[in-house]
N, C-alpha and C positions, 0 to 999 in steps of 0.2 A: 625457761630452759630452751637451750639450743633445740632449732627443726632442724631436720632433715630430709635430704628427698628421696622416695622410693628408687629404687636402682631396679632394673628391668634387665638389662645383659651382664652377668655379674660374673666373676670368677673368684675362688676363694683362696686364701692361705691360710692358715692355721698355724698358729704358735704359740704356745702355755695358752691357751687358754683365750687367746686374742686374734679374730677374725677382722679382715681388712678385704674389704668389697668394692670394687671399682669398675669403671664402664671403657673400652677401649679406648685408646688417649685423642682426645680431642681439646680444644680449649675450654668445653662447659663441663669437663670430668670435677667428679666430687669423689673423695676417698669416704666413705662411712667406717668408720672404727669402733667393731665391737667389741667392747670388752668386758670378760665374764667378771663377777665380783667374788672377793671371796664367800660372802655369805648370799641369801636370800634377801636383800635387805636393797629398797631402790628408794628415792626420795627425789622430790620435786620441793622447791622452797624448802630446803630443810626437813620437809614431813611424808613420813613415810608416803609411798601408794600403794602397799600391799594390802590386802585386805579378804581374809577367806574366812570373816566367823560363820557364816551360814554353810560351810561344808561339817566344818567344827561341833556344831550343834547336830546335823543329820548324820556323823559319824556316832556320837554319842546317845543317839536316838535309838540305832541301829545297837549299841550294845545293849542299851535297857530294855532294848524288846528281847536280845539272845540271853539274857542276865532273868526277862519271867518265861521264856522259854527251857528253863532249867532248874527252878526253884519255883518258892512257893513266895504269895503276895500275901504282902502287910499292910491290911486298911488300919491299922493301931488299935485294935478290938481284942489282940492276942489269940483270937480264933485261925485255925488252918485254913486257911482256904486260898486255891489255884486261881490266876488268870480268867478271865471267862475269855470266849473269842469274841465279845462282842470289845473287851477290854482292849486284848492284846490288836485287834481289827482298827481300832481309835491310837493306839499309839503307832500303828505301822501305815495305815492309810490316812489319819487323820492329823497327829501330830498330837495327840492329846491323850491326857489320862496316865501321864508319867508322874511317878514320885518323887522325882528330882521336878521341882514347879520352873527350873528355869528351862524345862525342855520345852512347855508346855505355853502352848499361844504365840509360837515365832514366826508360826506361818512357813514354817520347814515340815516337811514330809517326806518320811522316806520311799513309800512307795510311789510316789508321784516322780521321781529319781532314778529308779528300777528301772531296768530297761527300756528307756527312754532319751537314749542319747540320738541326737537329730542326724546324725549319719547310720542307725543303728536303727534296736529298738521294737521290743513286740508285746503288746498286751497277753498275749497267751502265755507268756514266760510270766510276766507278772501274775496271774491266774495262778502260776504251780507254786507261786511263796504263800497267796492266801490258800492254797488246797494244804501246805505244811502248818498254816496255823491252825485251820478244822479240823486238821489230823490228830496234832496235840494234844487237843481239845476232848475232841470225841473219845478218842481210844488210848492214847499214854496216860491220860492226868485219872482216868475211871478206875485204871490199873496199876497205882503210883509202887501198892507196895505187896501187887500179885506176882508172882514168880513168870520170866516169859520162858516162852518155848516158840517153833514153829508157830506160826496162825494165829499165836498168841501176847499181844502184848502185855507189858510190865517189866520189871525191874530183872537186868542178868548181870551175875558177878561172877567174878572169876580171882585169881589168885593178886591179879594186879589192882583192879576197879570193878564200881558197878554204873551203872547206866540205866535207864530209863527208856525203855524203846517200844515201838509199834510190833506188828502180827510180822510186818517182813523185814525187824531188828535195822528199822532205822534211827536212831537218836536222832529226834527234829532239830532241836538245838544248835547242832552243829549241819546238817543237813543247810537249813536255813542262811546260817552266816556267813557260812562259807561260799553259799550260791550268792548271797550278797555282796561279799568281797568282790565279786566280777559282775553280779547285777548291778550292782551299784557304783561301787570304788572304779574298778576298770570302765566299767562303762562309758561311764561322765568323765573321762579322763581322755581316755583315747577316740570315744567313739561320739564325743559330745566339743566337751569346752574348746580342745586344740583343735578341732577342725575347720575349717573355713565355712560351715552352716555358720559357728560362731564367730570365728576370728576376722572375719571380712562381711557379714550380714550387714544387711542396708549401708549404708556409709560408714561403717567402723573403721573401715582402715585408708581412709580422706581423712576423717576425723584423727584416727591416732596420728597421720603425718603432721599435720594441721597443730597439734597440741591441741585438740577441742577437749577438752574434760567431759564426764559424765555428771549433767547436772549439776549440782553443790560439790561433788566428792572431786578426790585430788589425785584421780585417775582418770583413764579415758577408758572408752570400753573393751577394750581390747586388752590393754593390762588388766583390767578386771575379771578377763575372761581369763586369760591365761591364770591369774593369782585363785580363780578357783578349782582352775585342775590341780595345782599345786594342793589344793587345801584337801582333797577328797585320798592325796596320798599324810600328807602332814599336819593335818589339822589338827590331831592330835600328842602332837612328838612337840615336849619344852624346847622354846628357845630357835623353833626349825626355820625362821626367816633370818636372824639372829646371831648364831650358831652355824659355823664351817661343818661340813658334814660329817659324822666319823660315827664308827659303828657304835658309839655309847648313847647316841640320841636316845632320850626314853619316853617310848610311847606309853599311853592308857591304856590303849584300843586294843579292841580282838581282830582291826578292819586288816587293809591290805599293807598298810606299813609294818607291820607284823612281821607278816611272812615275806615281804621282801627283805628284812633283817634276815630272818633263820636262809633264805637263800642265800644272801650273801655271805654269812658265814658258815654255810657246809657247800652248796651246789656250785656255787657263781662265784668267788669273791671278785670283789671288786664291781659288781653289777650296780649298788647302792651308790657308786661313788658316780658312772656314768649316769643313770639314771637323776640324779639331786644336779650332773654338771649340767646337762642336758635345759634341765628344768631353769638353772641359772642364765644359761648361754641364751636362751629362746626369748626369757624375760627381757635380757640386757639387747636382744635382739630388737625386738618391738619398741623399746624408747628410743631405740636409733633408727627405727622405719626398715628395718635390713630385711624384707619377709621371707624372703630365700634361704637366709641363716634360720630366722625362725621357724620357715617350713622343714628345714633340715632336721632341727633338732625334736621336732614336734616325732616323725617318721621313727628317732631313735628312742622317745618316748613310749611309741605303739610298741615296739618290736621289743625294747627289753621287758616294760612290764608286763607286755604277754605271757614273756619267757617265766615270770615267778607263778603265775599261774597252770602253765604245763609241768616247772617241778617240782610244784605241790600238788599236782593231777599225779602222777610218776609216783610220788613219794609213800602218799598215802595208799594205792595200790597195792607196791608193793612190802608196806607195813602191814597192811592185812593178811596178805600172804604169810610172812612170815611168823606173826601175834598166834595167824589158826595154827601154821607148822607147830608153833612154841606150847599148844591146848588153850590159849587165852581168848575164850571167844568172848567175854566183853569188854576186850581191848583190842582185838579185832573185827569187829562189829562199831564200834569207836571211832578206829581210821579207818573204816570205811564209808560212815556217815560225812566224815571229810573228806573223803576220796570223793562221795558224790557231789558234795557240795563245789569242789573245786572242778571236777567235770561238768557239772551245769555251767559255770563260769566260763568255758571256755567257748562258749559261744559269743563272749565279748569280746575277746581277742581281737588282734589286729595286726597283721602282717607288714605293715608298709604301707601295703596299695592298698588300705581300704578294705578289705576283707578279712572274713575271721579264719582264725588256721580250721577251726572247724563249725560246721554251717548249723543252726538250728536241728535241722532234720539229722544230721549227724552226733548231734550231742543227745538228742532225744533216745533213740537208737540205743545208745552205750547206757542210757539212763536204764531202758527197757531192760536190757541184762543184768544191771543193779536193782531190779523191782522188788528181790527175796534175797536178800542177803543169806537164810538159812540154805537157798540151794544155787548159790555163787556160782559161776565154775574158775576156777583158775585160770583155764585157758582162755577165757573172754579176758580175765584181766590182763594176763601175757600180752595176747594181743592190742588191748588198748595199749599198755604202756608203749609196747614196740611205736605204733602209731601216732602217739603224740611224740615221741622223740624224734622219727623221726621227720615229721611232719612243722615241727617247730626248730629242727636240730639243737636239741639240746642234749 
């Protein structure tokens, strides 16, 4: 495969889809010519370089743990019985003890993922997913088919659903997943793979000019880094390297590809189509050595995924609101266990410059006024919502 040399003073044009990078005119100019592909799809000798199964597998990890976080487990005995925490603690920190045997011994972990992106990143955040699977444990599964109230956990129904919740009507299940989708999914995305901890560490990016491969495999490290941010949005959606983007891609997952579909077609459209061009243009970026394009597109990576996590912060607020106006308290108690989950997430966000729209101690904060769903107040939620709009303008 053709090299190319890194461009250092560059200027851009943009056209369908094809950027052209050049150094002011001198005799040693070189033009780099990038251009987006239709699909996710890059090949060296004929054979693909993409490669994201190990997001793939920790995507799928992350369901089977929300999947016994919500029902009951089958050791094939026909006997009832829950999760224990020492179980569901070995499939979310350990990687093991899943009923699907292909999850199991890949040397993937989800909590090891968890807020842990190397521009990011706080073990105390990782502490509040274990404090939701003791919670589970201890007081929803004791109470699976006690009637809740106030202070009281077990089971509330209402005209629409019933739910399974804690004393301050949190459903863990969603609680959990949802702080996942941004501890995890966004994380390692914006606050991990595309950033130059990763994309330029030790000689990566000599290496990617260079065409130095990683090891045996038929990428260099940098494609590989980049193809795993990709995977922690796609890893789950048929045919997504493959496959031109269009809103019928169909995922598995409950992770963050999800709600970037349901944003794109009510909040955003057309956010899904920037975000996949985005991902494309950055890729076709880095086998051409162009880092300036690729840093460009990385920035519009941060800022729209962000945005799918403030209008599912927004969203579910104010469905809560409306579910209690409507008398449906366990379908609003419901969105609000994802209302919370998506507001823990938003401490992974990513503005552009590297910072989150909002900081640990600030998501903490808003958490602290979600503690009792039973005595909410509405005007805390007004006001968050006000807050994250316009704080992210959305």
């Amino acid at each position: 495969m053709k090299n190319y040399k890194a461009v250092y003073k560059v200027c851009l044009v943009m056209f369908f889809s094809i950027l052209f990078v050049s150094c002011d005119s001198d005799d040693d100019d070189q033009l780099i010519e990038v251009v987006a592909p239709a699909t996710y799809e890059f090949l060296r000798d004929g054979v693909s370089t993409v490669s994201f199964s190990g997001q793939t597998t920790r995507l799928n990890q992350a369901d089977a743990i929300y999947n016994a976080l919500n029902s009951k487990a089958d050791d094939g005995s026909g006997a009832t019985k829950f999760y224990t925490e020492a179980q569901l603690d070995a499939m979310f920190a350990d990687g093991s003890g899943f009923m699907n045997a292909a999850l199991n011994g890949t040397g993937k972990k989800v909590r090891s993922k968890t807020s842990a992106g190397c521009a990011a990143g706080n073990s105390a955040t990782q502490a509040q997913f274990d404090d939701q699977i003791a919670d589970f444990v201890a007081n929803v599964v004791p109470a699976w088919t006690a009637d809740a109230s106030s202070g009281v956990a077990g089971k509330l129904t209402d005209a629409t659903r019933s739910i399974h919740v804690n004393g301050a009507g949190h459903e863990i299940d969603q609680t959990f997943i949802k702080g996942l989708i941004g501890g995890m999914c966004l994380d390692q995305i914006v606050n991990n793979y595309i950033q130059p901890c990763q994309m330029d560490s030790g000689t990566r990016r000599d290496d990617n000019t260079n065409g130095i491969l990683s090891g045996d495999k038929n990428y260099t490290d940098m494609e590989h880094k980049w193809d795993e941010a990709f995977g922690y949005l796609y890893g789950q959606v048929d045919n997504a390297k493959s496959t031109d983007f269009s809103a019928n891609l169909v995922s598995t997952g409950t992770t963050l590809f999800k709600y970037l579909s349901k944003v794109d077609g009510s909040n955003d459209p057309g956010i899904a189509k920037r975000i996949f061009d985005a991902f494309k243009l950055g890729r076709a970026a880095i086998v051409a050595g162009a880092y300036d394009v690729r840093d460009a597109q990385a920035n519009i990576l941060k800022i729209q995924l962000s945005k799918v996590i403030g209008y599912k912060s927004v969203d579910y607020l104010e469905g809560y609101m409306s579910k209690m106006a409507a008398g449906n308290t366990a379908d609003a108690f419901h969105a609000l266990s994802e209302g919370y989950g998506f507001i823990m997430s938003l401490q992974f966000t990513n503005d552009g410059n590297d910072a989150p729209y909002f900081t640990k101690a600030e998501v903490d904060g808003m958490l602290s006024k979600l503690s009792n769903f039973w005595n909410v107040n509405n005007s805390d939620l007004t006001s968050m919502v006000s807050q994250i709009k316009s704080k992210m303008s959305i």
